[in-house]
C-alpha positions as CSV (number, residue, x, y, z in Angstrom):
1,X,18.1,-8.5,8.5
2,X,18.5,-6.7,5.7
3,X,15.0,-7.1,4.7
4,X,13.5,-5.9,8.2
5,X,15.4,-2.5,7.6
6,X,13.8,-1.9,4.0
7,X,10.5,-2.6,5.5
8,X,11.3,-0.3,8.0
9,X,12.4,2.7,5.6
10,X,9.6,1.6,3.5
11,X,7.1,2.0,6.2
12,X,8.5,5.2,7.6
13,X,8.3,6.6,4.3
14,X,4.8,6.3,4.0
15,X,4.3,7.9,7.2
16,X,6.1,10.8,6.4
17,X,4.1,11.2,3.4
18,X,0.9,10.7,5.3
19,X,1.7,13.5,7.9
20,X,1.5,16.3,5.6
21,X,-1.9,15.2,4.1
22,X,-3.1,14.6,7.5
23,X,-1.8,18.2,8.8
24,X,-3.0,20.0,5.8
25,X,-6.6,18.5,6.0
26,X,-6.5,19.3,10.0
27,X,-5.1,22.9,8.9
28,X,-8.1,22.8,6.4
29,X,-10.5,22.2,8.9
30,X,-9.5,24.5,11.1
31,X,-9.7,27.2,8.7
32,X,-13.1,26.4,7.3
33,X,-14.2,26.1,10.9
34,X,-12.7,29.4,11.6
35,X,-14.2,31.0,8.4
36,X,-17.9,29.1,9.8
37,X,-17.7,30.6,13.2
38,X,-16.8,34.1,11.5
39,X,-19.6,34.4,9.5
40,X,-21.7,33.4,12.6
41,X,-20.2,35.6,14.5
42,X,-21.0,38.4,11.9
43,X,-24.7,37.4,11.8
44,X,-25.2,37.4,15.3
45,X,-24.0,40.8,15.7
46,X,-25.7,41.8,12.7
47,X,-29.1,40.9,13.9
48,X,-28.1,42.5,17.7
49,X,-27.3,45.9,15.4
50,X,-30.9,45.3,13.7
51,X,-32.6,44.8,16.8
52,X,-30.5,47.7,18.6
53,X,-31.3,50.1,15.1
54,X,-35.0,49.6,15.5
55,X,-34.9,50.0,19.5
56,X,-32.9,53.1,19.0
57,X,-35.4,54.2,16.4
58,X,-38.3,53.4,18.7
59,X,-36.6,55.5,21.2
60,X,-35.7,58.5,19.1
61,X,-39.5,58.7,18.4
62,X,-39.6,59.6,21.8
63,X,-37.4,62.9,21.6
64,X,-37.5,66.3,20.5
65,X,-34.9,66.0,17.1
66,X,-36.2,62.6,16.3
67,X,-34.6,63.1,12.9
68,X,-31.0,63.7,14.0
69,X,-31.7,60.9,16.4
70,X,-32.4,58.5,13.8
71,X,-29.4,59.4,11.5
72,X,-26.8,59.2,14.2
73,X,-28.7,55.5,15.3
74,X,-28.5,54.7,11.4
75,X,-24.7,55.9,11.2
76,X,-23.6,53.5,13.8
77,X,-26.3,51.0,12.5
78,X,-24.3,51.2,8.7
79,X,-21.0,51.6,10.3
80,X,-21.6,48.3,12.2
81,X,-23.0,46.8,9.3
82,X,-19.9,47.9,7.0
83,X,-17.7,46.1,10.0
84,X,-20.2,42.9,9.6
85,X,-20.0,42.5,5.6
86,X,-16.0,43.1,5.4
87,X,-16.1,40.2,8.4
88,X,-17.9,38.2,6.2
89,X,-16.1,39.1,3.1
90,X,-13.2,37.7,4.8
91,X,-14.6,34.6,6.2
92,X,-15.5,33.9,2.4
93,X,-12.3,34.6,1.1
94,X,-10.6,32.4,3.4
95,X,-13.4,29.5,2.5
96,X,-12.7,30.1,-1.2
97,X,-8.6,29.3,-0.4
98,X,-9.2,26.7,1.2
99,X,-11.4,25.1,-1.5
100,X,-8.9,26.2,-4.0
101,X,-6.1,24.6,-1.9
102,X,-8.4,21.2,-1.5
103,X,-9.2,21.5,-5.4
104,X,-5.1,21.7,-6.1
105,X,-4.4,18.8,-3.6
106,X,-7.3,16.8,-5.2
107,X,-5.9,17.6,-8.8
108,X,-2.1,16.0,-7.5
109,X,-3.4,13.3,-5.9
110,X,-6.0,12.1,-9.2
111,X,-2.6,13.0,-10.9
112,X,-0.7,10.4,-8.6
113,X,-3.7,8.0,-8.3
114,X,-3.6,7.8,-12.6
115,X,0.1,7.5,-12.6
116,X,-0.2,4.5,-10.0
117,X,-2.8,3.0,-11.8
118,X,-1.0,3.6,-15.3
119,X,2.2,1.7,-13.7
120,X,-0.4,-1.0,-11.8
121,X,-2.1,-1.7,-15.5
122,X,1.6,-2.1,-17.1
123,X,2.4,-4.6,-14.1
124,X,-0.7,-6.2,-14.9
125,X,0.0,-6.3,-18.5
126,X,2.8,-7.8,-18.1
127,X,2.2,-10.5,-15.5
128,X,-1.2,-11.5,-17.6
129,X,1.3,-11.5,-20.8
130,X,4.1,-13.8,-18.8
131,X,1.1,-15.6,-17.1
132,X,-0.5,-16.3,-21.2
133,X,2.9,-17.2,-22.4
134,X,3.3,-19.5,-19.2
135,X,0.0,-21.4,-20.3
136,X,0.6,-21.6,-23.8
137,X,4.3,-23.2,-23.2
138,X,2.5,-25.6,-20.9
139,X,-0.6,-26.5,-23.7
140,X,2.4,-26.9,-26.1
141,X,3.8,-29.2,-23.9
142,X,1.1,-31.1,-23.4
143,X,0.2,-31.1,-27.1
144,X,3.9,-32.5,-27.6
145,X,3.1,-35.2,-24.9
146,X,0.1,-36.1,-26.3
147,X,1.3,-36.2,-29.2
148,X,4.1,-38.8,-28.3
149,X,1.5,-40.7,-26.5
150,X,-0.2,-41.2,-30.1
151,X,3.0,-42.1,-31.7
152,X,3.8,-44.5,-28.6
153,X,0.0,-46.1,-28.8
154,X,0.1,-46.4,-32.9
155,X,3.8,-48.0,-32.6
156,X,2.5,-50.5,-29.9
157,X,-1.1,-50.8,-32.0
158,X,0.8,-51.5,-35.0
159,X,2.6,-53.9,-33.2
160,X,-0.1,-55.9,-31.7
161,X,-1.9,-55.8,-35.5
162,X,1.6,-57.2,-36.8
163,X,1.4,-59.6,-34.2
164,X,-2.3,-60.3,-34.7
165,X,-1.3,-61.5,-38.3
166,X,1.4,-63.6,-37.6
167,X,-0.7,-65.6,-34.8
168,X,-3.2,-65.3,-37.6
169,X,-1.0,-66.3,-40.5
170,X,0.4,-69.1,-37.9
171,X,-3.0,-70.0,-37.2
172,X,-3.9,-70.8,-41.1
173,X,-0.7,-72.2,-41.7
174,X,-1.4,-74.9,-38.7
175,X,-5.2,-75.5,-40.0
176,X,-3.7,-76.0,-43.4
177,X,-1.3,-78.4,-42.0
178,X,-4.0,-80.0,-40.1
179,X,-6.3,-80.0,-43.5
180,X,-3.4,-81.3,-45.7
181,X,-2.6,-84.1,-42.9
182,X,-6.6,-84.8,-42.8
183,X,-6.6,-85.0,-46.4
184,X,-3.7,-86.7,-46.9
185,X,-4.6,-89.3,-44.3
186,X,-8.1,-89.6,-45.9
187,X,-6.4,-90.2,-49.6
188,X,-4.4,-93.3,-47.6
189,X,-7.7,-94.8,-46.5
């Protein structure tokens, strides 16, 4: 039971620290999209005041003070184009937050990700130190059996070669008996 609610805090946990990185890359994304459809925005209607300049100029050719024509089509011409650039300006000003914000959050989270991995590489460490000590306890332990195992086969080796000479030396002691008894029967005759 009391397992099931740790897993539960765990778990909710993570969430809540997911849902800020999740809003603030949606937040992101709007922005840039924002910034995107601003600068479009101020292209198209640059290019409609280009097109509507050189109309305008086309027709001012047409009247009696073409010059004055011209200069008041090329005052709202730079006026709109003034509006258009600060438009833009903005759009890229708001891009280059965002990046900066996307640079900061990838900064923390390389930051988090080597402190992880710092922590990971210690557990490591130390399981591949417990896991070498682990081994080496069990090759002592099986040096130490093996070992006993030699002692235990020389004991019962030197026991067989003990017994080995005492058949033996029983063996030479009976043909010597036999021999003597031969030899002694042979001296009767």
């Amino acid at each position: 039971m009391e397992y099931r609610s740790l897993s539960v805090v765990a778990g909710l946990t993570l969430v809540m620290m997911a849902v800020p990185v999740w809003a603030e890359e949606v937040d992101w994304a709007a922005r840039l999209n924002q910034a995107a459809s601003m600068q479009t925005d101020a292209e198209q209607r640059q290019k409609a005041a280009d097109t509507e300049f050189a109309a305008q100029t086309q027709a001012c050719q047409q009247k009696f003070l073409v010059n004055a024509c011209i200069d008041k089509a090329r005052k709202e011409h730079n006026a709109i184009t003034r509006e258009m650039r600060s438009l833009k300006v903005e759009a890229n000003a708001l891009e280059r937050e965002v990046k900066r914000e996307q640079a900061k959050a990838r900064e923390v989270r390389l930051v988090e990700e080597a402190e992880q991995r710092k922590s990971e590489l210690e557990n490591r460490e130390q399981q591949v130190s417990a896991e070498r000590a682990a081994a080496e306890q069990r090759r002592q332990q099986t040096l130490a059996e093996k070992a006993a195992k030699a002692e235990t086969g020389a004991q019962r080796k030197a026991e067989q070669a003990a017994a080995h000479e005492r058949k033996m030396a029983a063996h030479q002691a009976k043909v010597a008996e036999r021999k003597a008894r031969a030899e002694a029967k042979a001296a009767r005759q």
